[in-house]
C-alpha positions in Angstrom: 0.0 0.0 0.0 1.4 3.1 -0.9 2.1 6.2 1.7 0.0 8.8 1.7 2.5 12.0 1.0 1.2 15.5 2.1 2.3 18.8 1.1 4.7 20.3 3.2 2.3 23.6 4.5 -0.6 21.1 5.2 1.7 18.7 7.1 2.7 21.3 9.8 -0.6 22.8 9.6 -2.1 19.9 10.7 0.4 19.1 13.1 -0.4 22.6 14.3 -3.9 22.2 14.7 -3.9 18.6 16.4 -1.8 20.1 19.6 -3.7 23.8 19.5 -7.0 21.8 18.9 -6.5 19.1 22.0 -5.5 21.6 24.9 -8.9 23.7 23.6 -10.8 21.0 23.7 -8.7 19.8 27.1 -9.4 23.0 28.7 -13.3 23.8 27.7 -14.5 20.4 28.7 -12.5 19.4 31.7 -13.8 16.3 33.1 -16.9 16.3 30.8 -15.3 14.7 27.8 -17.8 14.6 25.4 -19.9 16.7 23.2 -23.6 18.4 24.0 -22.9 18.5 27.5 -24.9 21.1 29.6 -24.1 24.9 29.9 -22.4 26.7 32.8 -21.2 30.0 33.4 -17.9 31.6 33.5 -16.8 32.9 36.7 -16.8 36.7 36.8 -13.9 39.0 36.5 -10.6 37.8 35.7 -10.8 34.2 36.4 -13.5 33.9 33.3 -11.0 35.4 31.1 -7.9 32.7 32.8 -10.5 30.0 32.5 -10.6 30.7 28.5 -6.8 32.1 28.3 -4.8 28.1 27.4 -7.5 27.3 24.6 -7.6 30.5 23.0 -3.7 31.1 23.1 -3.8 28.1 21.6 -5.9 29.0 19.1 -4.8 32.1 18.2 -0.8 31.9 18.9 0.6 28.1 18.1 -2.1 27.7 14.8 0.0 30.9 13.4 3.6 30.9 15.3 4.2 26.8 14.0 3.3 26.7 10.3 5.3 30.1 10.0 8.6 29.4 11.7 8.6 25.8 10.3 7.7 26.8 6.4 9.8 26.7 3.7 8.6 29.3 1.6 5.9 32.5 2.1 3.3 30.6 0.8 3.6 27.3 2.6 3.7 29.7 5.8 0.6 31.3 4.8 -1.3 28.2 3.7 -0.4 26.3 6.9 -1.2 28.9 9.1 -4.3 29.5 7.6 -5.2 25.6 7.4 -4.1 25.1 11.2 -6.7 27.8 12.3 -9.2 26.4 10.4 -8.7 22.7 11.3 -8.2 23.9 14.9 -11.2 26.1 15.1 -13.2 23.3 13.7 -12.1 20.8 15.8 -12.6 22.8 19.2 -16.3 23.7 17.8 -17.6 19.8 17.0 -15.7 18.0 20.4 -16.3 21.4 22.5 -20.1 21.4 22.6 -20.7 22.4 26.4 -22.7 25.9 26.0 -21.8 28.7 28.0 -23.7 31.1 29.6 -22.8 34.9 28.9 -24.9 37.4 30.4 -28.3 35.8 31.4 -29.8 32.8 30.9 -30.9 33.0 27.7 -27.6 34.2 26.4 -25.5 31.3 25.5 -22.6 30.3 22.8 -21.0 27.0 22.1 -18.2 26.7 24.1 -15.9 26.2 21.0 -17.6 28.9 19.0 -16.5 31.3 21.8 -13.2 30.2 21.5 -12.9 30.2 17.9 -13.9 33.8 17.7 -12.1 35.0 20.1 -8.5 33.8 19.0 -9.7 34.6 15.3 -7.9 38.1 15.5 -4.8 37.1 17.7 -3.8 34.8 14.5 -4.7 37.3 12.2 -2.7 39.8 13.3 0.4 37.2 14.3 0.2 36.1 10.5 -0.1 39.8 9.6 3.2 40.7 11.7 5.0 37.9 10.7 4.3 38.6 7.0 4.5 42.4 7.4 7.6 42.4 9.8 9.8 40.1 8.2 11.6 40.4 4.8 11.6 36.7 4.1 7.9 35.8 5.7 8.7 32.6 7.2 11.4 31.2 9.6 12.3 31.1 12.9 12.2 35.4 13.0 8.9 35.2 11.5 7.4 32.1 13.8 8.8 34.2 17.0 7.5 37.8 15.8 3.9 36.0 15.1 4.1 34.5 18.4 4.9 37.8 20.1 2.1 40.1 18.7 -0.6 37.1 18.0 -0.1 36.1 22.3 0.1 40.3 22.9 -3.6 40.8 21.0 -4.8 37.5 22.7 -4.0 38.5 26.3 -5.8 41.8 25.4 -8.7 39.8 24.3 -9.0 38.1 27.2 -8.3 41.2 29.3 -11.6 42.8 27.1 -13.6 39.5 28.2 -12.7 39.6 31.9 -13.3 43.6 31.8 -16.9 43.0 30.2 -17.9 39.8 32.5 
């Protein structure tokens, strides 16, 4: 039987994704491991935002930093970054079904949905500076400037969500 032989950006992206999308899932369902589970609240003030802070750093940071400072060209850094969100973010929505409550009882989001949204613009803007602030794109200076600003505007979303809880 033959190997099955990926392309370089969607190897790493994938890689990527499995480790960013197992501690979000890890963190959001605790000990309820599986999917649909009932909705809870997050604690108010900053511990909401700590309680969400390992799956959307993961999220937003390693689905961005990886694929970037492992690529071998621009574009596999941009393709695997893009398909690690994606893969991430679509593995922490299905297995991350627990609902949580945001303001009253008749607001609530997916757990995963949350998270996906909220570490969409940390990985934006860490594949943004490690495009825009690098003159090759890709490479170790790249992986560690995308990790720097993409961890930056996550603990800033998290600082918005513990403010706003």
């Amino acid at each position: 039987m033959a190997r099955v032989r990926l392309t370089p950006w969607l190897r790493r992206g994938f890689e990527a994704a499995v480790v960013a999308g197992l501690v979000a899932i890890a963190t959001l369902t605790g000990n309820r491991l599986s999917s649909g589970g009932g909705p809870y609240m997050l604690p108010n003030g900053p511990i909401g935002g700590l309680v969400l802070a390992p799956a959307v750093l993961a999220l937003g940071v390693l689905t961005c930093a990886y694929p970037l400072a492992m690529a071998a060209t621009r574009a596999d850094a941009v393709l695997g970054a893009v398909a690690a969100f994606l893969i991430a973010a679509d593995l922490t929505i299905v297995f991350a079904g627990d609902r949580i409550i945001l303001g009253s009882a008749n607001e609530q989001l997916a757990g995963g949905l949350l998270i996906a949204l909220l570490a969409l613009g940390p990985a934006v803007m860490g594949l943004l500076g490690g495009q825009l602030l690098t003159p090759l794109g890709f490479g170790r200076r790249a992986g560690a400037i995308a990790a720097i600003l993409s961890a930056i505007v996550a603990v800033g979303v998290l600082v918005i969500v513990a403010v706003a809880r």
